[in-house]
C-alpha positions in Angstrom: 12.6 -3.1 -20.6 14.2 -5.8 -22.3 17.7 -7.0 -21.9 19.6 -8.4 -25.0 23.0 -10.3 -24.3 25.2 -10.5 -27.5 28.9 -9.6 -29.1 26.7 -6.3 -30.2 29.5 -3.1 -28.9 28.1 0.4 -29.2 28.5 0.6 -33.8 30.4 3.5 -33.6 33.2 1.9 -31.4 32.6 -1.5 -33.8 33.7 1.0 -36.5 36.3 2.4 -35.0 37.9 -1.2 -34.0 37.6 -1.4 -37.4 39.5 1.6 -38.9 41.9 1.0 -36.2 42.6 -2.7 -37.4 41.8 -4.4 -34.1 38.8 -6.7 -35.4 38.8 -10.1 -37.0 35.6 -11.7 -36.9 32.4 -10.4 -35.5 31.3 -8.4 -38.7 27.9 -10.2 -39.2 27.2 -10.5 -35.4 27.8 -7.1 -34.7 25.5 -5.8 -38.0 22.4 -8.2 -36.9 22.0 -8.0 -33.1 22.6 -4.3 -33.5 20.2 -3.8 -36.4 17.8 -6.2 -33.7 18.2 -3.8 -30.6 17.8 -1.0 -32.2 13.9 -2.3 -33.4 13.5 -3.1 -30.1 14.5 0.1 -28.6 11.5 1.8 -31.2 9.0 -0.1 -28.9 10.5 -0.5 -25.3 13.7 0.3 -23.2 17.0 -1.9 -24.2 19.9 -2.8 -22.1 22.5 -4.2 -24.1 24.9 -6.3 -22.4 28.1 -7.5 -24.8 31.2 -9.5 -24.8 33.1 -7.6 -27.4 34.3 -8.8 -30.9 37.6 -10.6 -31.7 40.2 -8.4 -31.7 44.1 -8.9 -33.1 45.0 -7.2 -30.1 47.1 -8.4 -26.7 46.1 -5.1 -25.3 43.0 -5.0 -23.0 40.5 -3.3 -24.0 38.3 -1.6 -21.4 34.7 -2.1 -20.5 32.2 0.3 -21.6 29.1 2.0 -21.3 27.6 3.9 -24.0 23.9 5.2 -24.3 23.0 5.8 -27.9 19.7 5.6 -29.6 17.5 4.3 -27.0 20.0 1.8 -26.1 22.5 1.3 -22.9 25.6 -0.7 -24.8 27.3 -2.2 -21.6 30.3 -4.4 -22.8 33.0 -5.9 -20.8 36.3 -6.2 -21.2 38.0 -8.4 -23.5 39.8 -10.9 -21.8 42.7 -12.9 -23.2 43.9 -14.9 -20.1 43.8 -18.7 -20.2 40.6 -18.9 -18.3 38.8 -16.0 -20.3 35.5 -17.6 -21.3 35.2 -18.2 -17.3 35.7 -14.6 -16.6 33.8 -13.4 -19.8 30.6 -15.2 -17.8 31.2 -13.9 -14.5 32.0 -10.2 -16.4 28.9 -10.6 -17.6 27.0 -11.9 -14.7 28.3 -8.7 -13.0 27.2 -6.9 -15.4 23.6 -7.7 -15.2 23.0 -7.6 -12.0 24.5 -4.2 -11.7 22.4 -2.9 -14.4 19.0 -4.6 -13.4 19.1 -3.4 -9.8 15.7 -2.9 -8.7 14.2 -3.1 -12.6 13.4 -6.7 -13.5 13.2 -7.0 -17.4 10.0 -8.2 -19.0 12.1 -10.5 -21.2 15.6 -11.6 -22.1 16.0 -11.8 -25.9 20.0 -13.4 -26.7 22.4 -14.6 -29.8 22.1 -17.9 -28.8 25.0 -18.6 -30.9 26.8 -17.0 -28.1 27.1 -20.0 -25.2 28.3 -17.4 -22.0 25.5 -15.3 -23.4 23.2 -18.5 -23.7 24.2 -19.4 -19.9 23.4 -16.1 -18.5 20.3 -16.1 -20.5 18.8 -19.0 -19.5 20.0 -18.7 -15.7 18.5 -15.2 -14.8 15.4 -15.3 -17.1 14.7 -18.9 -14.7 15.6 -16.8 -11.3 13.5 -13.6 -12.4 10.5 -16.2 -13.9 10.9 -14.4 -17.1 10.5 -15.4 -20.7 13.9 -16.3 -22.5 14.2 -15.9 -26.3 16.8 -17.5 -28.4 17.5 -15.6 -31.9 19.3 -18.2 -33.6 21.4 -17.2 -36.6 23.4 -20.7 -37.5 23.1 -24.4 -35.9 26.2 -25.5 -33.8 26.1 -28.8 -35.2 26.3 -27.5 -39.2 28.7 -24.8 -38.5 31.9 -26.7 -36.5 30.8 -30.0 -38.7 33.8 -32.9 -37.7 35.2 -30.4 -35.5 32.5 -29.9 -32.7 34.4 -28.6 -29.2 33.1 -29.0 -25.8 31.8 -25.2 -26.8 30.0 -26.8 -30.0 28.0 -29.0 -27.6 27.4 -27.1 -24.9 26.0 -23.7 -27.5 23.8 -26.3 -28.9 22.8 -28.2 -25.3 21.6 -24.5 -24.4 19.6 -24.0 -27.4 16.6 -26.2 -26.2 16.7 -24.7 -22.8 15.1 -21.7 -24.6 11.3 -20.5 -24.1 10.9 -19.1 -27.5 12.7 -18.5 -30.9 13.4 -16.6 -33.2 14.8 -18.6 -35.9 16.4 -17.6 -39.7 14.3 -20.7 -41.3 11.9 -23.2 -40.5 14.2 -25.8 -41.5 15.9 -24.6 -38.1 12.8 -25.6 -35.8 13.0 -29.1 -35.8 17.1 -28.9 -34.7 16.6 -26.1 -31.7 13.1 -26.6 -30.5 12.2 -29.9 -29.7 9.8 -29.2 -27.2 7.5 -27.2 -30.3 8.0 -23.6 -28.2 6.3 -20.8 -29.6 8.8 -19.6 -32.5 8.7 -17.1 -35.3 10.5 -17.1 -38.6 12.3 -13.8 -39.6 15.1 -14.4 -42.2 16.6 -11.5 -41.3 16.1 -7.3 -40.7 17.1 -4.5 -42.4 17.3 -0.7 -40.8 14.1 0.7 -41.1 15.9 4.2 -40.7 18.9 6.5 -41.5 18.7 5.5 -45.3 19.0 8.7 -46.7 17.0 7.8 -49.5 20.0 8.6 -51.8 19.5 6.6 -55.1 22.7 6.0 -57.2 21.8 5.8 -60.9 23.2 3.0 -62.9 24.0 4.6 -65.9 25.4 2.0 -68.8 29.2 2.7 -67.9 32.4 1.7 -69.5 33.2 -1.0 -66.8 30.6 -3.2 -64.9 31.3 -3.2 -61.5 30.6 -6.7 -59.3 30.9 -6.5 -55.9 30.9 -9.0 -53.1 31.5 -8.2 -49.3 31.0 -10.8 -46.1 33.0 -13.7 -45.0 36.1 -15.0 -47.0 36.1 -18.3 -45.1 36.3 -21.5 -47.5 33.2 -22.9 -48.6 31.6 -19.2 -49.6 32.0 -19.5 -53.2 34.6 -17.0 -53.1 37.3 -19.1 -55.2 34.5 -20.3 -57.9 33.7 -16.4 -58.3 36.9 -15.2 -58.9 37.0 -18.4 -61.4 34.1 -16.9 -63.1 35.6 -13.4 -64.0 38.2 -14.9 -65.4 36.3 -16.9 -67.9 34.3 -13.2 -69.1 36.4 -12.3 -71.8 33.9 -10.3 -73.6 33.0 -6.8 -71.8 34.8 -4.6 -69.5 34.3 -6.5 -66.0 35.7 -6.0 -62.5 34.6 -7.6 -59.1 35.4 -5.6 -55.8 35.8 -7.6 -52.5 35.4 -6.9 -49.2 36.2 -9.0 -46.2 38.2 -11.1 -44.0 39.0 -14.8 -43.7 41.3 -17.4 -44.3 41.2 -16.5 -48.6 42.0 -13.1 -47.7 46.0 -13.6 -48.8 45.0 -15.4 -51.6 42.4 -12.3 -53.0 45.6 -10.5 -52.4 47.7 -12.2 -54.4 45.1 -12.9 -57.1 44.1 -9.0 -56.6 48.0 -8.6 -58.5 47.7 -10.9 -60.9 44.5 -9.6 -62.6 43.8 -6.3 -62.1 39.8 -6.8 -63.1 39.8 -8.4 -59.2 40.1 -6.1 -56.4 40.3 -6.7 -53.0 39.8 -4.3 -50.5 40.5 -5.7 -47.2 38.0 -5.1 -43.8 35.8 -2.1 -44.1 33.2 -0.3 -41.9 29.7 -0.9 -42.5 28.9 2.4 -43.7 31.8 1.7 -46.3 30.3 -1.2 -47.4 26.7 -0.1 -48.2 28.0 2.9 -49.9 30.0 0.3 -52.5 27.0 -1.7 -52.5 24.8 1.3 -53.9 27.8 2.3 -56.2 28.1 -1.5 -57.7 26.8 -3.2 -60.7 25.4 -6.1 -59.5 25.7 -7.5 -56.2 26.6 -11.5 -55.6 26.3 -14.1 -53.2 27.7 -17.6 -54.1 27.1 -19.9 -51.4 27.3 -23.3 -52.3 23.8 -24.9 -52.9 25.6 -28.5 -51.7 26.4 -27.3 -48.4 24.9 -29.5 -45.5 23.7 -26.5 -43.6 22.2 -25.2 -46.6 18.2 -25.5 -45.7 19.1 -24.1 -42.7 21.1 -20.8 -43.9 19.6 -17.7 -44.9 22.7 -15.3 -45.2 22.4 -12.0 -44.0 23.8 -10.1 -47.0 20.7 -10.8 -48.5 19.1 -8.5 -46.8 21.5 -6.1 -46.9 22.0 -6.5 -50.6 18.5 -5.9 -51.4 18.0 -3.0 -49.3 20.8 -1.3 -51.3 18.5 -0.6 -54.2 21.2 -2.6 -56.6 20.4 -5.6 -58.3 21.2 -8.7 -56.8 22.5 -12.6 -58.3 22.2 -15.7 -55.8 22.8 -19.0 -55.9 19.2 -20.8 -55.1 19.9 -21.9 -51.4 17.6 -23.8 -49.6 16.5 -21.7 -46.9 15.7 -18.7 -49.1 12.0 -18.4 -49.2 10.1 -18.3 -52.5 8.7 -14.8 -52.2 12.2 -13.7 -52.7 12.8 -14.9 -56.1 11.1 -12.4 -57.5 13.4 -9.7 -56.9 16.4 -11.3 -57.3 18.7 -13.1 -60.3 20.1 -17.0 -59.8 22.7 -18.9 -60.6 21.5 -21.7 -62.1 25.0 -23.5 -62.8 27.0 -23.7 -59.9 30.2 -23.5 -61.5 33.3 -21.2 -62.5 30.9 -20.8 -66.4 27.6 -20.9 -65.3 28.5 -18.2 -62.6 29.7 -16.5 -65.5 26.7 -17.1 -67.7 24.4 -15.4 -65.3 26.9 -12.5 -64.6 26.6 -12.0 -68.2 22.6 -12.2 -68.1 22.1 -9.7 -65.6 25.3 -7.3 -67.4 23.0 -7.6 -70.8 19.7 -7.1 -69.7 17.6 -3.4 -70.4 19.1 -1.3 -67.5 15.4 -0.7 -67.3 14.6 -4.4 -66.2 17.4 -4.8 -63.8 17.0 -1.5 -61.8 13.0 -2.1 -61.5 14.0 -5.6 -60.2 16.7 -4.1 -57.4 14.4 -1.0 -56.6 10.9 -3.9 -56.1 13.4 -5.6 -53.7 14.7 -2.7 -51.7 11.0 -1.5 -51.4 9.9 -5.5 -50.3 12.0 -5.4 -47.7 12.5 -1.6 -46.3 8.6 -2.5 -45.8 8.3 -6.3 -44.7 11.7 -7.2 -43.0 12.8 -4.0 -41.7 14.0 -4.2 -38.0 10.8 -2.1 -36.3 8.6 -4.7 -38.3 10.7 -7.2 -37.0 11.1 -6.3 -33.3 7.1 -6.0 -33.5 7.3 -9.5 -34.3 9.6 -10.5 -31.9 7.7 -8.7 -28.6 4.8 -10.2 -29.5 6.2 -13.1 -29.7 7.1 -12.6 -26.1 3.4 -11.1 -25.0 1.8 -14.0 -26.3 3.5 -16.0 -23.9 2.9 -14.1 -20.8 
């Protein structure tokens, strides 16, 4: 049995959170540990013990329990008192012990992002002698950069405390793991079931759909985007986006000023990945400038290229070469030369793109899915035993 400590609730209460309004941040948390545990529950027993997602709520919302696929979702309560973080630890403490009673786990694998996570982690893998493995998503240091918090320094302290990793790129090792620990390098995971298989044919169609979804925080590329489609003057274009973040009012007010841009607001999952096999052409346009750049590999890469649509990236850093063969770049990071390669992908033989998008949906459905992955990730943890 393995225990894995994250903000992953039970998906189908994330979702409805979701359609309820409650949630305002979490999204990309919730989608990777989840997609994680479930691996993991293909190859042993998971406990999954969660502090839930942020939610616009000053109602409490209850712990749960929820067993569902293979895994026990145990998440507490959320707590919005002054001294919450301290009771979100001792929730969770409880939580653990309750639920090992008697049934020691071979391992504890945790979003070390997460510091209550990271200190109940660390403390009851060291009491049980049991391995502890940090997945690290994002570096403390890169993410709160000129604004680092007592949290900020104590998430990152944590980090070397770790007995292995599992890190997004190698650039990564040298910042977490000090002490050369036995790591692996996984990008990221895509579900390696429950695609239906359902291929959406893109016909040539009177509009050209674009479509973004993620995090609408500045600093995405989100306002250079928008900048693009208004410089395409010359074929029927529109660009759907989905998301939240501190640009949200702003898509909104831009969303009524050109009607080509749509925003959509916060959407399920399974909403999402049914737009993304509906669109065009699918974009991320991170910033290749940014300082955490070598060390970012964002998730809706993954997701992007297991939607079977093609898919234009800026070149970042931490993107590995192997990819770049089944996906389109930016090679101008700017409002035009987004726009220039918008345009090379909307011209290019159908046939071209689609064989591109379908070789990148088949690359990883085969070599990053989340069995694969979890494979990777307990041996990772045998090896050390």
């Amino acid at each position: 049995m393995i225990l894995y400590l994250s903000s992953a609730i039970d998906p189908n209460n994330f979702a409805e959170l979701i359609k309820n309004g409650k949630v305002i941040g979490g999204h990309q948390a919730q989608r990777f540990n989840s997609l994680v545990a479930s691996g993991l529950s293909s190859l042993t027993d998971v406990i999954a013990i969660s502090n839930p997602p942020y939610v616009k709520t000053e109602e409490q919302i209850a712990p749960a329990i929820v067993c569902r696929d293979g895994i026990k979702y145990v998440s507490i309560s959320n707590n919005n008192s002054r001294l919450h973080k301290l009771k979100n630890y001792l929730e969770m403490s409880s939580c653990i012990k309750r639920e090992t009673k008697g049934n020691i786990p071979e391992a504890i694998v945790c979003d070390a992002i997460n510091p209550l996570a990271s200190l109940n982690a660390i403390r009851y893998a060291r009491k049980w002698k049991i391995p502890a493995v940090a997945i690290i998503t994002d570096v403390p240091e890169y993410m709160d950069k000129g604004h680092e918090s007592i949290f900020t320094k104590l998430t990152s302290f944590l980090m070397k405390k770790y007995d292995e990793y599992v890190l997004l790129t190698e650039a990564m090792n040298d910042l977490v793991n000090p002490n050369d620990k036995p790591y692996i390098i996984m990008e990221g995971l895509c579900e390696s079931s429950g695609d239906d298989g359902a291929f959406v044919e893109k016909k040539i169609r009177d509009k050209f759909t674009c479509l973004y979804t993620g995090s609408l925080s500045e600093g995405t590329g989100i306002e250079e985007l928008v900048g693009a489609i208004r410089e395409i003057n010359d074929f029927n274009i529109e660009l759907k986006i989905y998301g939240n973040g501190k640009l949200a009012d702003w898509l909104s007010t831009v969303s009524q000023e050109d009607e080509r841009i749509k925003y959509g607001g916060v959407v399920t999952n399974a909403e999402a990945v049914a737009e993304q096999k509906n669109a065009d052409l699918l974009i991320n346009p991170r910033p290749t400038d940014i300082a955490y750049g070598n060390v970012s590999f964002p998730s809706k890469i993954m997701e992007y290229m297991a939607s079977g649509t093609p898919l234009l990236t800026t070149a970042l850093p931490g993107i590995p070469r192997e990819y770049y063969d089944y996906i389109y770049v930016i090679e101008d990071y700017s409002a035009k030369g987004i726009a220039d390669a918008i345009k090379t992908v909307c011209f290019a033989p159908i046939d071209e793109r689609m064989g591109k998008a379908m070789a990148a949906k088949e690359f990883v459905m085969t070599k990053k899915n989340n069995r694969s992955q979890a494979e990777r990730i307990v041996n990772l943890i045998g090896a050390l035993k």
